[in-house]
ZADO-1210 file (C-alpha; in nm, 4 decimals, padded with zeros to 6 digits):
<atoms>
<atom x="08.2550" y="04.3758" z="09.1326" code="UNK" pos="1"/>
<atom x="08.3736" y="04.5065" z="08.8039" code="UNK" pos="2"/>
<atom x="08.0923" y="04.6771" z="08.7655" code="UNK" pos="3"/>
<atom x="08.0707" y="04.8420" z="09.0710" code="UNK" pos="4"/>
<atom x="08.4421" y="04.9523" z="09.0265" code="UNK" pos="5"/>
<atom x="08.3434" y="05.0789" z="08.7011" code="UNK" pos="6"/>
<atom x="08.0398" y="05.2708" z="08.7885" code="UNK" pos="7"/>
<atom x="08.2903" y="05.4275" z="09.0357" code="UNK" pos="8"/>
<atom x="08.5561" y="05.5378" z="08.7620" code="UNK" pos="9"/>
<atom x="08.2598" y="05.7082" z="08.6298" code="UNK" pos="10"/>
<atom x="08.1654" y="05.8975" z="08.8726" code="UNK" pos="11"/>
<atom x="08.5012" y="06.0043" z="08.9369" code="UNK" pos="12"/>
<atom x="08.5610" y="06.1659" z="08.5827" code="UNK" pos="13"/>
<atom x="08.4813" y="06.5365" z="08.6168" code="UNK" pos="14"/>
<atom x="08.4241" y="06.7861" z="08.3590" code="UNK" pos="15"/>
<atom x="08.6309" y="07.1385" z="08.3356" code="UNK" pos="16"/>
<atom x="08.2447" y="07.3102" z="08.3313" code="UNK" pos="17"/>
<atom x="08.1595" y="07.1241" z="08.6490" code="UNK" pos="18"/>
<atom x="08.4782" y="07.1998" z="08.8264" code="UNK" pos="19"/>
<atom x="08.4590" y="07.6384" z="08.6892" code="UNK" pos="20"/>
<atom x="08.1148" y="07.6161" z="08.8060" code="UNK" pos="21"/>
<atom x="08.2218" y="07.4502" z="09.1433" code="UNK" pos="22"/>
<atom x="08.5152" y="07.6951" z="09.1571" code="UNK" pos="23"/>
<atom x="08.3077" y="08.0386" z="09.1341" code="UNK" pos="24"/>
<atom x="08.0655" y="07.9227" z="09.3412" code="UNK" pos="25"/>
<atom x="08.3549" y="07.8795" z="09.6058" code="UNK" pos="26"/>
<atom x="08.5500" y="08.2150" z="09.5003" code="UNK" pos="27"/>
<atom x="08.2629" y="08.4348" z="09.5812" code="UNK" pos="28"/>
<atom x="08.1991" y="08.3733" z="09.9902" code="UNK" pos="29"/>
<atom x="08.6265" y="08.4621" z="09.9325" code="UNK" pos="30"/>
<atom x="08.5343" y="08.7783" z="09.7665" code="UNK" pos="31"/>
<atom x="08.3287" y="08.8726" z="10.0393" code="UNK" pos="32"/>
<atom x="08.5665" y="08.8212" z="10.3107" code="UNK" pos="33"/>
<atom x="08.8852" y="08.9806" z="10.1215" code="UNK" pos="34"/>
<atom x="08.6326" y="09.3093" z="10.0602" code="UNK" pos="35"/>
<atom x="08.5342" y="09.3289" z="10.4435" code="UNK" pos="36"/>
<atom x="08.9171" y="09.2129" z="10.5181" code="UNK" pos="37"/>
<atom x="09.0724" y="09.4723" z="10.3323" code="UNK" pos="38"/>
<atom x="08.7975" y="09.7179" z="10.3677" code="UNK" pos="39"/>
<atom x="08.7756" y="09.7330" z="10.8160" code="UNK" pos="40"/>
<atom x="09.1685" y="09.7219" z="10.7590" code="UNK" pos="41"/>
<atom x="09.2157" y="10.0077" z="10.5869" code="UNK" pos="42"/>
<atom x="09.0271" y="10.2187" z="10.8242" code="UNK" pos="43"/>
<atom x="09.1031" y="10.1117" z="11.1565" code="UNK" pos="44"/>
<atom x="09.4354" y="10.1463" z="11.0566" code="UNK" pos="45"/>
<atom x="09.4212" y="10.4767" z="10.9356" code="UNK" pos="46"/>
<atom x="09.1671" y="10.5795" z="11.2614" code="UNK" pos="47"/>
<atom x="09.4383" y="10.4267" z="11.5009" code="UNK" pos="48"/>
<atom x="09.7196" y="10.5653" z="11.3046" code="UNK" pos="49"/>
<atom x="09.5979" y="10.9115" z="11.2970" code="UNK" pos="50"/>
<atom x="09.3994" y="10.9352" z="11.6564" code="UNK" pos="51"/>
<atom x="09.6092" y="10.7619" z="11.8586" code="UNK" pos="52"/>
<atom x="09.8886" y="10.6816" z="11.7365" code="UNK" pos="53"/>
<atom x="10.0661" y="11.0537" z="11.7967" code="UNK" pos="54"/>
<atom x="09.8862" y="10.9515" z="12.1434" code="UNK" pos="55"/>
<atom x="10.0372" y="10.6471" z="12.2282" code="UNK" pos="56"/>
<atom x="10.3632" y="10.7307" z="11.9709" code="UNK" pos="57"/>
<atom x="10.2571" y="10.4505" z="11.7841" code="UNK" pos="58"/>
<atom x="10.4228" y="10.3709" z="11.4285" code="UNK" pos="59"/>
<atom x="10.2469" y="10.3435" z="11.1147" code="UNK" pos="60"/>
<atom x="10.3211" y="10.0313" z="11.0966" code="UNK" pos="61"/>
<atom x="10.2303" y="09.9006" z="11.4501" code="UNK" pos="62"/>
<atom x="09.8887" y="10.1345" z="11.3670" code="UNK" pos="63"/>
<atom x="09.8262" y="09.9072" z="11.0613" code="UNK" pos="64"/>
<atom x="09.9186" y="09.5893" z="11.2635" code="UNK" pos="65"/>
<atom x="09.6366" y="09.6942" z="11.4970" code="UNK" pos="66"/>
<atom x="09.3890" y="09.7648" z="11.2264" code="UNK" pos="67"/>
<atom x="09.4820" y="09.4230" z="11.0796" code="UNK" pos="68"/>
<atom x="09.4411" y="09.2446" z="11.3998" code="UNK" pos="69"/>
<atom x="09.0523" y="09.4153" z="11.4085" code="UNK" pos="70"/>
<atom x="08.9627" y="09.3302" z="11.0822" code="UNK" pos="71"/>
<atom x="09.0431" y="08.9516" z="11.1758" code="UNK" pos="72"/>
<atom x="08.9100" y="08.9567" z="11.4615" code="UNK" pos="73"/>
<atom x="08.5885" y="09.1130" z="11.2541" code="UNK" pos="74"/>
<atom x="08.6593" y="08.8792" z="11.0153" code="UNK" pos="75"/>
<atom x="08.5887" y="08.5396" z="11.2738" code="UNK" pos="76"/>
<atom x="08.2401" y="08.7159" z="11.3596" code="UNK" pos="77"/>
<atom x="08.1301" y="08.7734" z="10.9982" code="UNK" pos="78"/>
<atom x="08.2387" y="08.4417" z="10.8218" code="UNK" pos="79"/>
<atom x="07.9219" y="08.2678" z="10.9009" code="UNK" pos="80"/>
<atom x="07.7180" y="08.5930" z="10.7684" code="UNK" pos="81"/>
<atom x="07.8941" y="08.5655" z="10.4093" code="UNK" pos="82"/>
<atom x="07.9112" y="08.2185" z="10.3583" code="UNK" pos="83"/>
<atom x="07.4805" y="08.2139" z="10.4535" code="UNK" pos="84"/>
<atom x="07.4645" y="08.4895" z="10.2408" code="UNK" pos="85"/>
<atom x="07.5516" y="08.3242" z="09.9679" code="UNK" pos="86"/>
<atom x="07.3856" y="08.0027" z="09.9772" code="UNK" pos="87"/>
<atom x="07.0747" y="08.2185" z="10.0277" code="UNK" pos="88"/>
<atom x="07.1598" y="08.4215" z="09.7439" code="UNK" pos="89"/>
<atom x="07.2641" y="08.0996" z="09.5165" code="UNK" pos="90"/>
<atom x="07.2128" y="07.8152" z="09.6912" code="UNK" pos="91"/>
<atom x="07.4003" y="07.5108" z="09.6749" code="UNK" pos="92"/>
<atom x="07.4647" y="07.4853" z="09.2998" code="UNK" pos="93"/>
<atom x="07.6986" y="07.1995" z="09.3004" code="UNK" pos="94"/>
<atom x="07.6924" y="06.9944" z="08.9798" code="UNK" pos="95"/>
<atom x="07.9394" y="06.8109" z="09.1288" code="UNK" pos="96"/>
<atom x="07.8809" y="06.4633" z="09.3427" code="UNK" pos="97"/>
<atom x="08.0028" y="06.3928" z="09.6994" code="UNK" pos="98"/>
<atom x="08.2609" y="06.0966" z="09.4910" code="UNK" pos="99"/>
<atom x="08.3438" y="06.3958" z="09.2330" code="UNK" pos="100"/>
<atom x="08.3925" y="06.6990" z="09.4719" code="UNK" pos="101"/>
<atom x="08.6565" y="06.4724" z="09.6765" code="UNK" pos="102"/>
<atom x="08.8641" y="06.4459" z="09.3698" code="UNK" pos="103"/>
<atom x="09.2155" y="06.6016" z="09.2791" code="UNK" pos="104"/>
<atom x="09.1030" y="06.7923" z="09.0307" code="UNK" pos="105"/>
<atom x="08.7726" y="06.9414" z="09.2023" code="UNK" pos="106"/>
<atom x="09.0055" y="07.0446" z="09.4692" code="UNK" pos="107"/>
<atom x="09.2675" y="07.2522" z="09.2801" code="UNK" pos="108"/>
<atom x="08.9603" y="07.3968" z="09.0823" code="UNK" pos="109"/>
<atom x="08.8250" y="07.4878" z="09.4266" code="UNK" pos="110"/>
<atom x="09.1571" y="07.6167" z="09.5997" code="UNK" pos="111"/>
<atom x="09.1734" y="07.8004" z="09.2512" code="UNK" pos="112"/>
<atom x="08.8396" y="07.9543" z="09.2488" code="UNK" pos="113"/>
<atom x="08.9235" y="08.0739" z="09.6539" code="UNK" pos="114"/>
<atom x="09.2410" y="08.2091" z="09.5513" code="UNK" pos="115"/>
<atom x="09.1341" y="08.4415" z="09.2558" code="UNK" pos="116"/>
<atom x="08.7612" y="08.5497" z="09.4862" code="UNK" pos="117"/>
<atom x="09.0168" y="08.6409" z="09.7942" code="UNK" pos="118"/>
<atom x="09.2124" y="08.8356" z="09.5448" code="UNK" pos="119"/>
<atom x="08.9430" y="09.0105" z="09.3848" code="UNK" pos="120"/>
<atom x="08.7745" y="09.1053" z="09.6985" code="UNK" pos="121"/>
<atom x="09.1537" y="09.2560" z="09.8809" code="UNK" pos="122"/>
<atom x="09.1954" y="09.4800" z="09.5664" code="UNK" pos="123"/>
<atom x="08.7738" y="09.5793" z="09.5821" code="UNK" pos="124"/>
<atom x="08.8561" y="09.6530" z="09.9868" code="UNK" pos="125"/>
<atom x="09.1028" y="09.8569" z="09.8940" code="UNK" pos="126"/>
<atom x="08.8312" y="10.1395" z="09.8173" code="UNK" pos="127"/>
<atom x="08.9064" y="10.3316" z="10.0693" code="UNK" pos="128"/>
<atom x="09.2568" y="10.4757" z="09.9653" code="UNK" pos="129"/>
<atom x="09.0488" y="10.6559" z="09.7734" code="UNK" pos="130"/>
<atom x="08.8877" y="10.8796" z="10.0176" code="UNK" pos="131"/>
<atom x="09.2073" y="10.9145" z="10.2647" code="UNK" pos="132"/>
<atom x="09.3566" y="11.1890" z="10.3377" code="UNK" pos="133"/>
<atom x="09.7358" y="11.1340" z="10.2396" code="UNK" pos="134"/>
<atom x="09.8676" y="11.4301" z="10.4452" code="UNK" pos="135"/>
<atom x="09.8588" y="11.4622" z="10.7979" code="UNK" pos="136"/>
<atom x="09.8025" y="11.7473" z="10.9840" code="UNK" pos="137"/>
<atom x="10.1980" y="11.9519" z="11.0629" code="UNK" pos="138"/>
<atom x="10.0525" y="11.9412" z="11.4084" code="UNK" pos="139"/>
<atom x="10.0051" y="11.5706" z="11.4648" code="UNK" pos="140"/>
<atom x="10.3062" y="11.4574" z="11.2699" code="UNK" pos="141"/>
<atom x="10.5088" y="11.6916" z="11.5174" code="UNK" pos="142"/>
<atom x="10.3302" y="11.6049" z="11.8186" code="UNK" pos="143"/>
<atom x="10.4008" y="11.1824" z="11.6862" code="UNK" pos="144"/>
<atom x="10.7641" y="11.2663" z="11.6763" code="UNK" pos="145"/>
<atom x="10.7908" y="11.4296" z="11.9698" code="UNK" pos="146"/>
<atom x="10.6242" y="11.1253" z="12.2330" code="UNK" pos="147"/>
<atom x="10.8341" y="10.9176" z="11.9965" code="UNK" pos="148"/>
<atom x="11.1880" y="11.1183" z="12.0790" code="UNK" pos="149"/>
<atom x="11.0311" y="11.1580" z="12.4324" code="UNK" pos="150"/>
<atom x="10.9557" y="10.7863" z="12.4821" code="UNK" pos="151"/>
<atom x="11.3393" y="10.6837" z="12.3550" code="UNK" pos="152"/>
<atom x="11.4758" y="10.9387" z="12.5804" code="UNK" pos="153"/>
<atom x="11.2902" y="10.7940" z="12.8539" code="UNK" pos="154"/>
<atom x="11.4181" y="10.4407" z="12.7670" code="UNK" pos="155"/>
<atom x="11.7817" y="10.4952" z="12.7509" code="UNK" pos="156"/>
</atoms>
């Protein structure tokens, strides 16, 4: 009995290497997600915001509150796509056992290594800005604000 209980404590003991190694190999399915996230975002937003929105005398904000409610809908349909991806890519390089990975410490590691690859991959989505075009045309800004004065008239 002593020994088993022993042979457990053992087990249990896991190594800062095994955990980083356990934590990037988590982080990077994150990475992809944050990149497509950030990345559909960005330019459904910006497509609603600057088709439809003088259209429909949407906001800015209720454009990007469309274009985030795409990308997560996007984001459901693609999960499965990264995460098989990856394990094709790397394949399951755990160093970790099944008694190890359940511990404390393997998890924070883990919620660590998710954390920083989400990060990474919002700010890498985030390419776009790049090639937007930060001024609008005079035309649709004045045609926005007038369905917007239109539609408060209308409401009053």
């Amino acid at each position: 009995s002593a020994a088993i209980m022993l042979v457990f404590v053992l087990e249990a003991v896991v190594s800062t290497q095994s955990t980083g190694m356990e934590a990037a190999y988590a982080g990077i399915p994150f990475m992809g997600f944050g990149f497509l996230d950030n990345t559909i975002m960005l330019c459904a937003g910006e497509y609603i915001d600057l088709k439809l929105g003088a259209t429909l005398g949407l906001s800015t904000l209720a454009a990007a509150a469309i274009g985030n409610l795409i990308s997560d809908v996007a984001g459901i349909g693609t999960a499965g796509t990264v995460e098989n991806s990856v394990k094709r890519l790397l394949g399951r390089s755990s160093v970790l056992t099944a008694v190890q990975r359940e511990s404390a410490r393997a998890h924070r590691w883990v919620f660590l290594g998710r954390c920083v690859g989400i990060c990474l991959g919002c700010i890498l989505g985030m390419w776009p800005l790049f090639l937007l075009n930060d001024s609008a045309e005079p035309e649709d800004t004045q045609l926005k604000d007038s369905v917007q004065e239109t539609l408060t008239e209308n409401s009053s």
